[in-house]
C-alpha positions as protocol buffer text, in pm:
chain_id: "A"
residue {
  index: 1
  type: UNK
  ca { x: 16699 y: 16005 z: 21745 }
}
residue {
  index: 2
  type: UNK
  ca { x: 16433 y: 16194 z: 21903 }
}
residue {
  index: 3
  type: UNK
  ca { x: 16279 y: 15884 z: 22084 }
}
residue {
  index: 4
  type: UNK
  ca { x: 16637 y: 15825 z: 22252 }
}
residue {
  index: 5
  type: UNK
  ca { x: 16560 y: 16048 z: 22624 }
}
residue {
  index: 6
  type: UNK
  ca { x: 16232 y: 15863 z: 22622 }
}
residue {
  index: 7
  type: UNK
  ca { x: 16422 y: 15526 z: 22612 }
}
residue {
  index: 8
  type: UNK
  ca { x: 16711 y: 15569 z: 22842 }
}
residue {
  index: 9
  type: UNK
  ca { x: 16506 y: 15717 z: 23089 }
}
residue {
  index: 10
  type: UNK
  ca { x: 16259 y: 15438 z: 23092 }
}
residue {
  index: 11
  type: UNK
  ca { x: 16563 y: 15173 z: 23128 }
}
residue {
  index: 12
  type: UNK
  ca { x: 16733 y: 15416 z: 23384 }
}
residue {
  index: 13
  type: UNK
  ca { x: 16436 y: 15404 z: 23620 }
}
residue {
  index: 14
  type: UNK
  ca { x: 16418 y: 15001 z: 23568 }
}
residue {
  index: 15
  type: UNK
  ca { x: 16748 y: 15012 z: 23664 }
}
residue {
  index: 16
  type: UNK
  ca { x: 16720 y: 15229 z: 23962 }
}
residue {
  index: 17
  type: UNK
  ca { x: 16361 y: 15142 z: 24086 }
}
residue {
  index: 18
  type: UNK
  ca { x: 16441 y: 14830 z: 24323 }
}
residue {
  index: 19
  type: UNK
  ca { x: 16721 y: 15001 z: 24469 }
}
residue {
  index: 20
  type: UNK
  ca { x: 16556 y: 15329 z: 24532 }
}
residue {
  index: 21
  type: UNK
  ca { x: 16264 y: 15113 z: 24657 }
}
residue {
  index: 22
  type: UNK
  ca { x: 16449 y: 14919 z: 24928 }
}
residue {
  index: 23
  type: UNK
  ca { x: 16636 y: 15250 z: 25006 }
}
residue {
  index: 24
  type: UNK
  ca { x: 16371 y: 15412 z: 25127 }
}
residue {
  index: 25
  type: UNK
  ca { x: 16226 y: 15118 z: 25295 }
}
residue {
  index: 26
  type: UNK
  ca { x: 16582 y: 15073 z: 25484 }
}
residue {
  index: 27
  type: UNK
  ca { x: 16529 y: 15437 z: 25572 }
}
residue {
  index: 28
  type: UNK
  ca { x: 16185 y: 15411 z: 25730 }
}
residue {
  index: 29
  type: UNK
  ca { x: 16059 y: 15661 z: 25484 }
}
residue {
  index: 30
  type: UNK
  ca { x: 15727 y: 15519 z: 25501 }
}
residue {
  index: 31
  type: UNK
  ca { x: 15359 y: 15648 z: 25400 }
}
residue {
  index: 32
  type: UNK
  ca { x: 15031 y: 15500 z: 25494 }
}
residue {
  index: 33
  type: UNK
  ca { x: 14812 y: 15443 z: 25138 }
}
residue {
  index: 34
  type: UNK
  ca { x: 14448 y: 15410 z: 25150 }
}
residue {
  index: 35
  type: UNK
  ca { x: 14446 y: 15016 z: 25276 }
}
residue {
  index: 36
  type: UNK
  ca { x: 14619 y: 15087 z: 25563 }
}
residue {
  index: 37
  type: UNK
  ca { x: 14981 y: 14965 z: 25461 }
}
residue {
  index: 38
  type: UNK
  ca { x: 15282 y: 15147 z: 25515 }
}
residue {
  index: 39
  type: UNK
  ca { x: 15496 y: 15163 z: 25151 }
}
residue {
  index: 40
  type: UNK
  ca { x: 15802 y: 15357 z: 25041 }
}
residue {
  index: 41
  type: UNK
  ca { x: 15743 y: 15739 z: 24982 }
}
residue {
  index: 42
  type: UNK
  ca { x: 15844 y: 15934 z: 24778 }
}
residue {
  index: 43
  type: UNK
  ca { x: 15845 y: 15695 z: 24449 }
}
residue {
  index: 44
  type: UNK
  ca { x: 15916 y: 16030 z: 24307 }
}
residue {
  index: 45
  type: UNK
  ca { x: 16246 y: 16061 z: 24365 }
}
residue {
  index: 46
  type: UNK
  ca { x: 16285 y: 15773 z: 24108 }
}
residue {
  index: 47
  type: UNK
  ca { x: 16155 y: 16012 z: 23804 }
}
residue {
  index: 48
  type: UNK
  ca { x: 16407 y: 16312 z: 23900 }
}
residue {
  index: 49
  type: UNK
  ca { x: 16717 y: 16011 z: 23956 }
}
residue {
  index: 50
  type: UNK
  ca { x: 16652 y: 15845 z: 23628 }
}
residue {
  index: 51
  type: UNK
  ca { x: 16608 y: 16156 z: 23435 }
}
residue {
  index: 52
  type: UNK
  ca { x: 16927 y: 16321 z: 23565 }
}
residue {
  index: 53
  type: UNK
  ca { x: 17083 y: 15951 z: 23491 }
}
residue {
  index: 54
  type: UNK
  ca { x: 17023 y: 15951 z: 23160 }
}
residue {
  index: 55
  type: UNK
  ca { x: 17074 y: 16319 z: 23079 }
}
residue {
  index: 56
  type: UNK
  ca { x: 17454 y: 16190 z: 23118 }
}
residue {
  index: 57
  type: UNK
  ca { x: 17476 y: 15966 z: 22771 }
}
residue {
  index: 58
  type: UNK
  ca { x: 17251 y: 16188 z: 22623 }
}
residue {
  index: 59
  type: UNK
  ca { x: 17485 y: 16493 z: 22683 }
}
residue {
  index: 60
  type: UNK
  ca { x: 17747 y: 16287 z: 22584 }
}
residue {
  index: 61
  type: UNK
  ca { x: 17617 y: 16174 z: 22290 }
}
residue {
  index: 62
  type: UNK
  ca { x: 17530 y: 16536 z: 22207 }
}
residue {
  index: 63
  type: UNK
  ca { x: 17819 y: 16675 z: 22274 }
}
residue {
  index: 64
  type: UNK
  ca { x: 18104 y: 16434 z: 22137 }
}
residue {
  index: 65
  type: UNK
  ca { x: 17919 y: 16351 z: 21824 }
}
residue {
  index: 66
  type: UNK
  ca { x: 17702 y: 16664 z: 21787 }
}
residue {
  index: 67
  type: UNK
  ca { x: 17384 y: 16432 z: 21775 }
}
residue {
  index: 68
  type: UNK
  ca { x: 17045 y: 16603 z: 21863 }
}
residue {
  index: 69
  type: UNK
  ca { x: 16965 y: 16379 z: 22127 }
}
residue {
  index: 70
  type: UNK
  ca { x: 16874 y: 16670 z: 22392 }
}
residue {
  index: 71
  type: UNK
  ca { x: 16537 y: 16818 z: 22414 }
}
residue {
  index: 72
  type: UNK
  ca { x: 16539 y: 16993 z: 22765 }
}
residue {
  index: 73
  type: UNK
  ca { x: 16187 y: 17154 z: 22714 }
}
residue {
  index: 74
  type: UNK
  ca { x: 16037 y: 17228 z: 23054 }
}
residue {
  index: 75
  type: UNK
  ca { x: 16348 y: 17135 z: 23264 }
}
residue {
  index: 76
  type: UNK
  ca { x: 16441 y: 17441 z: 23505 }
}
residue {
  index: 77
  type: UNK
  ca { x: 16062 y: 17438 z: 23543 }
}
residue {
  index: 78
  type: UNK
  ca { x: 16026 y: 17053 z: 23613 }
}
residue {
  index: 79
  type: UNK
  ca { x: 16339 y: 17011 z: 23811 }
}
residue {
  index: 80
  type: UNK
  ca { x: 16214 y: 17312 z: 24021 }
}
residue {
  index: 81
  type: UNK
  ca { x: 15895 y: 17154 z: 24082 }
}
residue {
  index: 82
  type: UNK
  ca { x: 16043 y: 16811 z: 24175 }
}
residue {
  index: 83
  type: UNK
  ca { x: 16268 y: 17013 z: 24486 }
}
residue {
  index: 84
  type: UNK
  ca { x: 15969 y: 17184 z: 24606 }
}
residue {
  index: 85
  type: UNK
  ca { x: 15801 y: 16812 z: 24621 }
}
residue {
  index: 86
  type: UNK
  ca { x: 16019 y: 16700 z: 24787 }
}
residue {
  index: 87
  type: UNK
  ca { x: 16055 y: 16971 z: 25039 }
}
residue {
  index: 88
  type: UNK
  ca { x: 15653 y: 16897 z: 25076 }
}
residue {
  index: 89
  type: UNK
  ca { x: 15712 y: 16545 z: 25097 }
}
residue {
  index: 90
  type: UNK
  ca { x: 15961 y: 16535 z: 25392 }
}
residue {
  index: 91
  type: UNK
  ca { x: 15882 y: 16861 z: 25599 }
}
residue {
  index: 92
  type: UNK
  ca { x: 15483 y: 16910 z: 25548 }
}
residue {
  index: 93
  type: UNK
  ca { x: 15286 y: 16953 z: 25809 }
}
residue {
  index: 94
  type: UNK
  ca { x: 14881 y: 16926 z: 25947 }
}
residue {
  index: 95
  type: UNK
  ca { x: 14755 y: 17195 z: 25616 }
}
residue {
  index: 96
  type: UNK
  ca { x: 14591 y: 17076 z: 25326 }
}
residue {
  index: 97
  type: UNK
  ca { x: 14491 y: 17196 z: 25036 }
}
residue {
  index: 98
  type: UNK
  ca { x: 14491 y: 17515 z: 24882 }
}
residue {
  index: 99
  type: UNK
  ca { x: 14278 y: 17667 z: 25185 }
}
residue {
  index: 100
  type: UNK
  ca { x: 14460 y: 17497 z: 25460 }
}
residue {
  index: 101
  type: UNK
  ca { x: 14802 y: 17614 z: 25290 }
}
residue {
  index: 102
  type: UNK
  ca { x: 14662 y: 17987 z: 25266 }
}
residue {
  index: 103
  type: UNK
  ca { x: 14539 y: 17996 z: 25655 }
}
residue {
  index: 104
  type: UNK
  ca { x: 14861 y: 17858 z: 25822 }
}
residue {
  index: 105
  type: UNK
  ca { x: 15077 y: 18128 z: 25584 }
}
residue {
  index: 106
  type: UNK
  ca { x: 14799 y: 18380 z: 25699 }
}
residue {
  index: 107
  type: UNK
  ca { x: 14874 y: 18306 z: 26023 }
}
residue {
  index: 108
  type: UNK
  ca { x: 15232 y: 18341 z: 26004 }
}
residue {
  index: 109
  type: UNK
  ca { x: 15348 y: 17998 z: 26009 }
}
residue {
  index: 110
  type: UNK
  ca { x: 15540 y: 17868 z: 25780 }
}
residue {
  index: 111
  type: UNK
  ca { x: 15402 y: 17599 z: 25534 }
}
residue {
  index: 112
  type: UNK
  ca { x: 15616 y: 17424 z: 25300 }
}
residue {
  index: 113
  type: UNK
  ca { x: 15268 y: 17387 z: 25110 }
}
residue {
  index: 114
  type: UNK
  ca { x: 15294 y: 17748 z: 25077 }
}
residue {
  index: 115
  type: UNK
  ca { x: 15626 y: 17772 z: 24947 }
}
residue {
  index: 116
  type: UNK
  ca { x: 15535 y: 17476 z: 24689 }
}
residue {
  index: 117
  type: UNK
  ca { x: 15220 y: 17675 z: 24551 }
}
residue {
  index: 118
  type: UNK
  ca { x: 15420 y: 18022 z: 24507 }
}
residue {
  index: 119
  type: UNK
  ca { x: 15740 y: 17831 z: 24452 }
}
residue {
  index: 120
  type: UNK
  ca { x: 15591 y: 17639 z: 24158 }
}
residue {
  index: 121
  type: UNK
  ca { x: 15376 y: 18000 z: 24028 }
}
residue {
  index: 122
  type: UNK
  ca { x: 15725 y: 18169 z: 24012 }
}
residue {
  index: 123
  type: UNK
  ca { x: 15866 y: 17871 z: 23813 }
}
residue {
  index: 124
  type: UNK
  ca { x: 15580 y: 17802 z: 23588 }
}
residue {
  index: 125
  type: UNK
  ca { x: 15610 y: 18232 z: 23530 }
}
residue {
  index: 126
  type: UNK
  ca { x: 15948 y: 18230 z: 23429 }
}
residue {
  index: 127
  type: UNK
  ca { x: 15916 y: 17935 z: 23223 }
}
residue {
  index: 128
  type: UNK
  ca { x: 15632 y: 18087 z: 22993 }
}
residue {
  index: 129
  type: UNK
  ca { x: 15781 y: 18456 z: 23002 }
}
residue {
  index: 130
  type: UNK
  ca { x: 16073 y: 18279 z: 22841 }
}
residue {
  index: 131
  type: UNK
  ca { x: 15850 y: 18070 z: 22584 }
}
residue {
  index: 132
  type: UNK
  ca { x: 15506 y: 18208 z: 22518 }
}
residue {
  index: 133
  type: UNK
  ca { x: 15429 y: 18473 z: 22310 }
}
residue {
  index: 134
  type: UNK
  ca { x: 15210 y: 18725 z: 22375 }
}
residue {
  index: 135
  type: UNK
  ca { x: 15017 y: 18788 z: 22725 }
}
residue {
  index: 136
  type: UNK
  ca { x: 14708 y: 18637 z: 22653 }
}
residue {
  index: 137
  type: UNK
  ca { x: 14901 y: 18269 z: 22606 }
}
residue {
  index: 138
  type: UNK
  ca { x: 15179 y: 18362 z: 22885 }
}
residue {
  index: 139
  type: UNK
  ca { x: 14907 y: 18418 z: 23143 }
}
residue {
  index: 140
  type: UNK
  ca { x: 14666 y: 18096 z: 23012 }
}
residue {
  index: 141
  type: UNK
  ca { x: 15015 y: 17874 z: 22973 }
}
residue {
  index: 142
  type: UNK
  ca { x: 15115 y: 17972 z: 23352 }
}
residue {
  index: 143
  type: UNK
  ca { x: 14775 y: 17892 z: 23474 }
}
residue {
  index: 144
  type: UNK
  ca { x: 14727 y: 17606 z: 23286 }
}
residue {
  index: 145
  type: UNK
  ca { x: 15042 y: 17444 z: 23424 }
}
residue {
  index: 146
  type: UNK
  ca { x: 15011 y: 17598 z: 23781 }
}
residue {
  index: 147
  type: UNK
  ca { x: 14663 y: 17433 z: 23813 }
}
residue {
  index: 148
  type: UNK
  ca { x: 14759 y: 17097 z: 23669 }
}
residue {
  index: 149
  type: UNK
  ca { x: 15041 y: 17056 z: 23884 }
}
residue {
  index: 150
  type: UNK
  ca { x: 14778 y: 17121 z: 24189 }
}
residue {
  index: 151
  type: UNK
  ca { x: 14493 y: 16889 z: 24045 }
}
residue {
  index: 152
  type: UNK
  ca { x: 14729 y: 16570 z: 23991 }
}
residue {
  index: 153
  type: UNK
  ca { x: 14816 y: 16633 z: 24330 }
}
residue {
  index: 154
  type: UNK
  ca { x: 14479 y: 16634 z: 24449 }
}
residue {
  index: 155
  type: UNK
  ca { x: 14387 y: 16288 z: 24204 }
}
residue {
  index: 156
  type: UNK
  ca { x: 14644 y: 16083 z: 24345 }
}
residue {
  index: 157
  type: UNK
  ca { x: 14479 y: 15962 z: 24645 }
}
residue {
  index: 158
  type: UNK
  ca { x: 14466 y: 15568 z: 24461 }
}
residue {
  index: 159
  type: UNK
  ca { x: 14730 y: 15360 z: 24321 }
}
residue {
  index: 160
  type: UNK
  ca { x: 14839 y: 15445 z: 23938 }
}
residue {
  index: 161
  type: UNK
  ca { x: 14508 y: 15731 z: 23906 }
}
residue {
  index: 162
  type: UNK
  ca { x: 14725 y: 16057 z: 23856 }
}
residue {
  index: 163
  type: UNK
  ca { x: 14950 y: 15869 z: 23563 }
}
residue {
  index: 164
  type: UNK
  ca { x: 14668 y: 15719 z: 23454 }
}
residue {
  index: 165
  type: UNK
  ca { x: 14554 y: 16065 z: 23377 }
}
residue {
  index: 166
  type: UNK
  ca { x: 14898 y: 16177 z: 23245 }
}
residue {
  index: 167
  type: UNK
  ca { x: 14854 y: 15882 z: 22988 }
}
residue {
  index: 168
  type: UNK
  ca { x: 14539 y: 15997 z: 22881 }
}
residue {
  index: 169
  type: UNK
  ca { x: 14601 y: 16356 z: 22876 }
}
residue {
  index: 170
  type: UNK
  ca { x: 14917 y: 16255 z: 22633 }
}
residue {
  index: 171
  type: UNK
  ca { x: 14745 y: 16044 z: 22388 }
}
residue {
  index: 172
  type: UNK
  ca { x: 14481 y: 16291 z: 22386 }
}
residue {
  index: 173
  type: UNK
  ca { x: 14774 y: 16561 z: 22289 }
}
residue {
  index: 174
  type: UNK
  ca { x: 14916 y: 16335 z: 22058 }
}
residue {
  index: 175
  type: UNK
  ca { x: 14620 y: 16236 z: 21860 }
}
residue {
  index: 176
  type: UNK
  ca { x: 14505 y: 16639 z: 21872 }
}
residue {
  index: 177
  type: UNK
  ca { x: 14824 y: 16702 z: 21693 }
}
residue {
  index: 178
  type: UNK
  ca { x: 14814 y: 16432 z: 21483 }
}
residue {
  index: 179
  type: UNK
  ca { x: 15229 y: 16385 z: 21645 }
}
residue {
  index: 180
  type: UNK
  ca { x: 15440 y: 16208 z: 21870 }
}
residue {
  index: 181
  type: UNK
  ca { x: 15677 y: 16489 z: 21863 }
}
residue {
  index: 182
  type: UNK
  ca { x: 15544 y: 16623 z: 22229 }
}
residue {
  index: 183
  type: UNK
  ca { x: 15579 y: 16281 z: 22383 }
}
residue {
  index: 184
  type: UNK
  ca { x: 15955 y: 16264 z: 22256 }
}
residue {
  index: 185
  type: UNK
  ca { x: 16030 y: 16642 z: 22380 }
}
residue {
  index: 186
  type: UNK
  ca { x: 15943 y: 16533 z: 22730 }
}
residue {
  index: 187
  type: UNK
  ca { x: 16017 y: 16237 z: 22683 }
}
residue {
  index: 188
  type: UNK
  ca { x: 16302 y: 16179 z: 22983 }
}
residue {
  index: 189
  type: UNK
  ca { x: 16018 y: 16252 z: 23187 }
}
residue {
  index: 190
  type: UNK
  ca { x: 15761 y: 16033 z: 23096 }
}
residue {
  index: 191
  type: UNK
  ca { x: 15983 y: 15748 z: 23050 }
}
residue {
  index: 192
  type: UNK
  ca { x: 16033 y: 15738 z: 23471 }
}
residue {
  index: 193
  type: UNK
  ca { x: 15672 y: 15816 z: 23551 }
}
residue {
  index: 194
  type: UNK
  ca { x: 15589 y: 15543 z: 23323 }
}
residue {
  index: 195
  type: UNK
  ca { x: 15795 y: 15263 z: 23548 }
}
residue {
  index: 196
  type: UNK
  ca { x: 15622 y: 15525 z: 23890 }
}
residue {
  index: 197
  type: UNK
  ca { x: 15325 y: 15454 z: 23763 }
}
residue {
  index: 198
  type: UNK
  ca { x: 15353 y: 15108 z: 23762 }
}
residue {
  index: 199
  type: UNK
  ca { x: 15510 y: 15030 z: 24088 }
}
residue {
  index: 200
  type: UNK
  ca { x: 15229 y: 15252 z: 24183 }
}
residue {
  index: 201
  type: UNK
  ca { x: 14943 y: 15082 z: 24082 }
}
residue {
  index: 202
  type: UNK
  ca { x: 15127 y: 14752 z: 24220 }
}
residue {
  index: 203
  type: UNK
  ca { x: 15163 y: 14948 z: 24548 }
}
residue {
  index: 204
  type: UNK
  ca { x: 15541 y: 14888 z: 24535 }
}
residue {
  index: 205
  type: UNK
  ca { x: 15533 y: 15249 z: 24673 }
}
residue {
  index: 206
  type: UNK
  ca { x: 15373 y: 15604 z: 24674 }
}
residue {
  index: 207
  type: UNK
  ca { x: 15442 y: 15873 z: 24478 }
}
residue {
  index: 208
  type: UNK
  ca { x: 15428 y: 16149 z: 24702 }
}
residue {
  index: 209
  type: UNK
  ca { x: 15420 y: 16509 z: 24611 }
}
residue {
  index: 210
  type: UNK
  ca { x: 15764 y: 16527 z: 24427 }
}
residue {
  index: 211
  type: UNK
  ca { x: 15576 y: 16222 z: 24216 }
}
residue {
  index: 212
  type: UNK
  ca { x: 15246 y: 16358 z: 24151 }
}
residue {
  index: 213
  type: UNK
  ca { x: 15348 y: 16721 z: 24126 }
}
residue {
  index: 214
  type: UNK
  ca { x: 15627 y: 16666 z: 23899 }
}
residue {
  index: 215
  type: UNK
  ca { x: 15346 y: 16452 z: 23656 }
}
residue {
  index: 216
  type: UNK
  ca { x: 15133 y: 16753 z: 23674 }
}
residue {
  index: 217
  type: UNK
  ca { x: 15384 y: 16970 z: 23582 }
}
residue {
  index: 218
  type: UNK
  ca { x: 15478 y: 16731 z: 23283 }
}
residue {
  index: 219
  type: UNK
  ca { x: 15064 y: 16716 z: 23159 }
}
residue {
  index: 220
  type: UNK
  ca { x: 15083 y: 17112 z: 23189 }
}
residue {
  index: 221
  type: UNK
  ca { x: 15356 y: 17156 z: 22984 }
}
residue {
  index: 222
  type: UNK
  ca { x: 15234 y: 16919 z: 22743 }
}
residue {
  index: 223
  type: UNK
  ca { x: 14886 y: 17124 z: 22692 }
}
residue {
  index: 224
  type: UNK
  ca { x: 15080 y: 17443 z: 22654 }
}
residue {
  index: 225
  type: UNK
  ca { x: 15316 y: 17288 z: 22385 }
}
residue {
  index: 226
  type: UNK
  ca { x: 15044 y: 17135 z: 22168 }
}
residue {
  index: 227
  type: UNK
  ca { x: 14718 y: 17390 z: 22235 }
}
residue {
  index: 228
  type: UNK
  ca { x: 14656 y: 17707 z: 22038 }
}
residue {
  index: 229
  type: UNK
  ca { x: 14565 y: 18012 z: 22269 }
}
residue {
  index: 230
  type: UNK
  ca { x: 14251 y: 17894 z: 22244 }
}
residue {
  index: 231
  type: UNK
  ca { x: 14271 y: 17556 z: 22369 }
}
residue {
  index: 232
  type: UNK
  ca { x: 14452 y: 17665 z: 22641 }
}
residue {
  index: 233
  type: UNK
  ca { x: 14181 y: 17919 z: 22771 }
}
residue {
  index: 234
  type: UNK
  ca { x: 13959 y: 17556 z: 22762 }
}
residue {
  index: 235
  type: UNK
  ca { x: 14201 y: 17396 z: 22947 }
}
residue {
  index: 236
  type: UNK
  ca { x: 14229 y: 17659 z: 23217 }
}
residue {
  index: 237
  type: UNK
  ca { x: 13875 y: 17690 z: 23253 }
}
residue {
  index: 238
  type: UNK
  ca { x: 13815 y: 17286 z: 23298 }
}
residue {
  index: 239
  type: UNK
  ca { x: 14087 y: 17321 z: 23558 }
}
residue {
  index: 240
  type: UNK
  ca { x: 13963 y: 17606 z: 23749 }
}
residue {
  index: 241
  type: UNK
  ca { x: 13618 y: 17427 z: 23778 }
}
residue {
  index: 242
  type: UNK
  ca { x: 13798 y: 17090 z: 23843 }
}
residue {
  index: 243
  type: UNK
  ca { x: 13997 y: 17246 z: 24164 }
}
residue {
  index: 244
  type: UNK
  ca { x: 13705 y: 17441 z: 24300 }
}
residue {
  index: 245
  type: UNK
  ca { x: 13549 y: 17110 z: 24265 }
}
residue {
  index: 246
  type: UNK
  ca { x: 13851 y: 16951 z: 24453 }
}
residue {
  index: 247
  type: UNK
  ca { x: 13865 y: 17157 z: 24692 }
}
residue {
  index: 248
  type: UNK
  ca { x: 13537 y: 17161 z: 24791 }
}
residue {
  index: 249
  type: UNK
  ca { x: 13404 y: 16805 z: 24736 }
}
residue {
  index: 250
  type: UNK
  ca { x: 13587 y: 16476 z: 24744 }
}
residue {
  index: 251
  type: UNK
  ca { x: 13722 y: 16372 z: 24368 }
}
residue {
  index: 252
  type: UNK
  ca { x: 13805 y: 16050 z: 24532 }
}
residue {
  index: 253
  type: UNK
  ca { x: 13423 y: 15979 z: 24590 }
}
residue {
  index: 254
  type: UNK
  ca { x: 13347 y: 16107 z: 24251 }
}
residue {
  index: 255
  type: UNK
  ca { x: 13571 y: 15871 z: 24063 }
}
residue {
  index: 256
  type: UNK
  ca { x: 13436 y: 15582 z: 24279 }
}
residue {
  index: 257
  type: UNK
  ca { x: 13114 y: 15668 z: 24230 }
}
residue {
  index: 258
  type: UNK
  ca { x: 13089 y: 15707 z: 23837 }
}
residue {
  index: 259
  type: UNK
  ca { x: 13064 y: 15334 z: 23671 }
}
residue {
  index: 260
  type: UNK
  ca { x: 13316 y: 15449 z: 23401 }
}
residue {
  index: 261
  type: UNK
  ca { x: 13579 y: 15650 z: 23590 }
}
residue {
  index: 262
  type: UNK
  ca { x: 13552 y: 15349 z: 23841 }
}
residue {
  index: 263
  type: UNK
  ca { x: 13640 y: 15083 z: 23606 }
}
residue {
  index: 264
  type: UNK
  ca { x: 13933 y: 15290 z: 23458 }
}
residue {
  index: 265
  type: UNK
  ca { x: 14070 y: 15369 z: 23780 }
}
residue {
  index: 266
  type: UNK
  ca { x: 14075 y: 15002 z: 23855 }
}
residue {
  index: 267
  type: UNK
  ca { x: 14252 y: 14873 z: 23594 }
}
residue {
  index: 268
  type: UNK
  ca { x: 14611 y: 14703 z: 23700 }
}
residue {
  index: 269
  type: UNK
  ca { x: 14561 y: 14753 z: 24044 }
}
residue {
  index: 270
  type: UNK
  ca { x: 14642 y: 14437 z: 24311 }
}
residue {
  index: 271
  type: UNK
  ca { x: 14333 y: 14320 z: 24378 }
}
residue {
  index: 272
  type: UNK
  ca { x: 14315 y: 14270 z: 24811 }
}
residue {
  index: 273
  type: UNK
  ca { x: 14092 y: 14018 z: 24929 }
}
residue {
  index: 274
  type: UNK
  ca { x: 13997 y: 14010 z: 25269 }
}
């Protein structure tokens, strides 16, 4: 039943997503998108509540009737990742970016995007010292998943882009491997970011960072469990360029600029006419 965490998590956040939805709105927790309008943040607390929700019949199931319905790959690392969002989400303050980050922990204040970048280096560390053999592919695997988690962060500035991405990256994966058996082992992940993306691209809500970090973390993971060393020396490469690139010029104003990347990034979104 290895499809099972991919289903119950996708009916879990059904289940949960209006409620979370009008909780937030009830409690004023509010973000201004790109248009102007002010929409429920963080949508990410949907993918952590229906992936703890169903990790309850899937335990259960495991554990009365000894069924292999568990496949926890990435989870200290991913839960981890998901409090540090969070933390970001509802205590951040004037720093961006990588640079901004680095100057107000320079300058002795304290930056809870600071604590997310080493928070999320010491998680995606222990995760690959635990997994990854050999030093060449526990070094590549922690910066692989380090720097996605950043760059999905840094793409989600539109409705729907940085799960867009996560759907590409994963059929990308999957084809490469000629498998689903990556998309089931994280599967009580993507199942929730599936339903996020969607009331994301509706602009039903925003992400935030516990949204876009924790789908970074997930595309990370799932490069480091279907790429040979070599791959993942690729990968890290692309994404060093891609967050220089990010961090120096506006990714935003690349995607909207390229006729391809334009159309793709538009597709499913509400369509506002003036």
């Amino acid at each position: 039943m290895p499809a099972l965490p991919l289903i119950l998590s996708f009916v879990a956040a059904l289940a949960l997503a209006p409620s979370l939805v009008a909780f937030l709105i009830d409690g004023e927790h509010l973000r201004e998108n790109y248009r102007g309008a002010m929409l429920a943040c963080p949508l990410g607390l949907l993918i952590l509540a229906a992936a703890l929700a169903a990790l309850v019949p899937l335990a259960l199931l495991s554990g009365l009737f000894e069924l292999n319905t568990l496949d926890l790959v990435g989870m200290p690392l991913i839960l981890g990742v998901a409090a540090l969002g969070i933390a970001d989400d509802v205590f951040a303050g004037s720093s961006r970016g990588w640079r901004g980050h680095g100057g107000a922990a320079l300058k002795g204040s304290f930056s809870t995007g600071a604590l997310k970048a080493f928070g999320t280096l010491g998680l995606a560390l222990a995760w690959c010292a635990v997994t990854q053999e050999g030093v060449a592919r526990f070094l590549l695997a922690s910066l692989v998943i380090v720097l996605a988690t950043n760059f999905f962060n840094l793409l989600d500035l539109r409705p729907g882009r940085s799960v867009k991405a996560l759907v590409l990256v994963g059929i990308g994966c999957c084809l490469g491997a000629w498998s689903v058996e990556s998309l089931f082992s994280l599967g009580l992940w993507v199942g929730p970011i599936l339903v996020c993306g969607a009331l994301d691209l509706r602009e039903r809500g925003i992400l935030g960072d516990s949204g876009s970090n924790v789908v970074g973390a997930v595309a990370g993971i799932w490069l480091v469990l279907v790429l040979d060393t070599t791959g993942l020396a690729i990968a890290a490469a692309l994404l060093v360029l891609l967050t220089i690139f990010g961090e120096l010029r506006s990714i935003n104003s690349f995607v909207e600029g390229t006729p391809g990347l334009r159309h793709l990034d538009s597709i499913g979104r509400t369509v506002h006419r003036v």
